[in-house]
N, C-alpha and C positions, 0 to 999 in steps of 0.2 A: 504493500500500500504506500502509496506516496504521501511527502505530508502534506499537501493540498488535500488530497484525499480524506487523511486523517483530520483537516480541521474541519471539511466539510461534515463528515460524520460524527465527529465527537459535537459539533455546534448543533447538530439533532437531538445527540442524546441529551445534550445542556438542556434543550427546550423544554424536552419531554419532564424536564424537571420543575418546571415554573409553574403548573398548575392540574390538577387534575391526579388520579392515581393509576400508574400500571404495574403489573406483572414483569416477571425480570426472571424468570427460568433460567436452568442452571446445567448446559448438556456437558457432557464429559469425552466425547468425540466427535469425529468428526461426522459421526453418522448422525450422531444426535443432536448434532449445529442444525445439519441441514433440513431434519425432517422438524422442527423447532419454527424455525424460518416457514418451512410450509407451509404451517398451521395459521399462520399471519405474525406470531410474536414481533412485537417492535423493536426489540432488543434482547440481549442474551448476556448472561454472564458466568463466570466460567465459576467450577468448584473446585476446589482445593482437594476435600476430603475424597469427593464422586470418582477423580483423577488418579487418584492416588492408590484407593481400593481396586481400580480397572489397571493397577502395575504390579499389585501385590503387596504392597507398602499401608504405612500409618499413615492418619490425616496429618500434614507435618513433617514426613520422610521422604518426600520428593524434594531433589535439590534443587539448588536454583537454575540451574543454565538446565537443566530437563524443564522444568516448571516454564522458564519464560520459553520455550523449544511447545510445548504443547498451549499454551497463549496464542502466540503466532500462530496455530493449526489453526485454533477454532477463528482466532480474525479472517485468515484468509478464507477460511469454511464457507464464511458468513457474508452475504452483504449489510449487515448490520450492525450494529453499534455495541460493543462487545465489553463489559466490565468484568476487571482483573481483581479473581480471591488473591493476593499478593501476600496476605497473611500476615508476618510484621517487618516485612519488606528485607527478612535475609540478612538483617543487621542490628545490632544493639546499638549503636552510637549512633545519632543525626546523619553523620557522613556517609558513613557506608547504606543507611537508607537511602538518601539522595541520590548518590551512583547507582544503585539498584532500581529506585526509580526510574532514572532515566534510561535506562536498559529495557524495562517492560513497558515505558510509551514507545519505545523504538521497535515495539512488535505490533503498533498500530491498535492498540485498545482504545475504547474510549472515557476510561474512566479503573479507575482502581483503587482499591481500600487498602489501607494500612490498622491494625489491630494493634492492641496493646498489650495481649499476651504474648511472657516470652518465651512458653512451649517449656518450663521449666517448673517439675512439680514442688522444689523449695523455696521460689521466688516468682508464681506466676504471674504477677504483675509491671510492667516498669513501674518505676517510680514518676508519680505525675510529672511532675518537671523535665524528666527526659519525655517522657511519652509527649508533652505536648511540644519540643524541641523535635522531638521524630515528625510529627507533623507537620509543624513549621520548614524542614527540611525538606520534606516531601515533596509541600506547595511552592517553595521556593525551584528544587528540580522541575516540578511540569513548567510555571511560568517562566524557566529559560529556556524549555524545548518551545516557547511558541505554540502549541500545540492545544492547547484549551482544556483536557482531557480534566474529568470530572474527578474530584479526591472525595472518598469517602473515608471519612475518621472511626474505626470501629472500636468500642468499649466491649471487650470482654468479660463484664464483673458477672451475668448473671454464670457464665459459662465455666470460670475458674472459681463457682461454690462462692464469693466474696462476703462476707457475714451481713452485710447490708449494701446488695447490688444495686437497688434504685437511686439511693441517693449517691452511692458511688458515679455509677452511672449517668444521671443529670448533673454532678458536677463537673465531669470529665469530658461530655461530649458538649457543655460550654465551653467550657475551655479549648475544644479542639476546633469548635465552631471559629471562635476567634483567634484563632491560631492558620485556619485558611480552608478547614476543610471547605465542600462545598454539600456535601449531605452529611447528616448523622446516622449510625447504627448499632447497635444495639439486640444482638441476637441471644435470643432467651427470651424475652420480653413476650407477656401475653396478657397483661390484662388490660383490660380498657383505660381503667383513668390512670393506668401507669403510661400508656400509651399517647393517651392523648396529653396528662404533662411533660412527657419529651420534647412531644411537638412543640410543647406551647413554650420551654424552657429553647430550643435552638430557631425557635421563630425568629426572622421569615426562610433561612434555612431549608430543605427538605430533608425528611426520616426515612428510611428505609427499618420495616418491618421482616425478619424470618418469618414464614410459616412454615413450620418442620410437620406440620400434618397429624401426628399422633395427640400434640398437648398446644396446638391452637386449632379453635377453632372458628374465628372469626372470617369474613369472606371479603371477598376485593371491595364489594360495597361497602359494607361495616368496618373494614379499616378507613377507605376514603372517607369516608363520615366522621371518623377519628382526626382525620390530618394529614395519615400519612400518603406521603408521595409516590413511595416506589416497594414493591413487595416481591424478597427472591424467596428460594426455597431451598437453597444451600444444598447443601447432600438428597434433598430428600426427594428426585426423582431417580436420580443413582439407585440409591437406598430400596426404594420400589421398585425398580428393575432387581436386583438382588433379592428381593425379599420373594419374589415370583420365582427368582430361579433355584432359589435354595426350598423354597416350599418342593417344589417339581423333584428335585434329585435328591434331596430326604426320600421320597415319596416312593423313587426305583429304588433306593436303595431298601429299603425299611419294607417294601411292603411289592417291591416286583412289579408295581401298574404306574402304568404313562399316562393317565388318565386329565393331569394338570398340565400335557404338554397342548392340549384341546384347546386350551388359554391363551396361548401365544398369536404373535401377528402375522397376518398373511406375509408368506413372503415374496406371493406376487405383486404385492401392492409397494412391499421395501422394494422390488427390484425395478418397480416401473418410477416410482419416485427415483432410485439413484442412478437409472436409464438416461433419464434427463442433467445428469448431472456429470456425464462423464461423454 
């Protein structure tokens, strides 16, 4: 992708941010960019975790130059406007986030999050002050690529067990609001009026909500009504794909019948979709 290219599409995704709420699904190949895309989705963004289980690896154990190597797949996949799980950007210190930064807008995304867990179970938090320097670093690397690309700030407290994630949480994704993010996020989160004071604490801002499927329940409408802008679902179409496959092969194995393989999808229909595609 050229960066003409990239500013034209990441100033789409910017829009898509100013009002109103969408979906942001999360494929983890490239098969599942483009049948994603089919369906109409406006945007797509990549998952960490979904990626990582389709190598054999932890959410967290894909290194960096593979990670930004499968980024690149799913942009080029894509004609559309593609947000980077970047995680906490492959560095502890400001700097080395900023260089890494500028690495994964050079794979043509439109936007990428930086977290604040540091994947370490005796310290998983930064410490604020670096965490919103990481930030700060962050937004400083996109606005010297030129490039426009969307930073989204994630607060990890409800995910790393925090003894008191809400208030953790609205203080840190202040902080990171005015630090340069340009969305807030906040994955764990499910209840409404924790929800809609997010919103209302990183207003005018936009939120991005998870819905992981088993413990929210709320729907694109009922979030919109809330505030929020933009709704991914992290692992949790991966996860559904796995969860169908492992029910099926428990199934021959445990008990000899193919009977869950009746569930699966045509593969005349995958084959006339990726007909057009090649």
């Amino acid at each position: 992708m050229s960066s003409t290219q990239q500013i034209s599409v990441t100033a789409k995704f910017r829009a898509m941010h100013e009002s109103g709420c969408f979906a942001l699904p999360n494929p983890w190949d490239i098969g599942t960019t483009i049948y994603l895309e089919h369906l109409g989705f406006e945007a797509l963004a990549t998952t960490s975790a979904g990626f990582a289980f389709s190598r054999g690896k932890r959410d967290g154990g894909v290194p960096r130059d593979e990670m930004l190597a499968h980024i690149r797949e799913i942009v080029e996949a894509a004609s559309l406007p593609v947000n980077a799980d970047f995680l906490a950007g492959y560095a502890d210190e400001p700097e080395g986030v900023a260089a890494n930064v500028r690495l994964c807008v050079a794979t043509g995304v439109a936007g990428l999050s930086i977290e604040d867990n540091t994947g370490r179970a005796d310290t998983p938090f930064y410490e604020k002050k670096l965490a919103v320097e990481r930030i700060r670093a962050a937004r400083a690397a996109i606005d010297a690529s030129g490039s426009g690309v969307v930073l989204t700030g994630r607060c990890e407290a409800w995910l790393v067990h925090d003894r008191d994630p809400f208030h953790t949480v609205l203080d840190r994704l202040a902080a990171y609001a005015e630090a340069g993010a340009d969305c807030l996020y906040a994955p764990g989160v499910s209840k409404p009026d924790e929800i809609t004071q997010i919103v209302k604490t990183v207003s005018p801002k936009p939120v991005n909500v998870l819905v992981s499927g088993f413990n929210h329940q709320l729907s694109l409408p009922q979030l919109a009504d809330l505030g929020v802008r933009r709704i991914s679902v992290g692992s949790g179409l991966a996860l559904a794909a796995w969860g169908t496959f492992l029910r099926a092969a428990k199934d021959i194995k445990a008990n000899g019948t193919f009977n869950l393989l009746a569930n699966g999808a045509a593969s005349a229909d995958l084959n006339e979709l990726f007909r057009e595609k090649t």
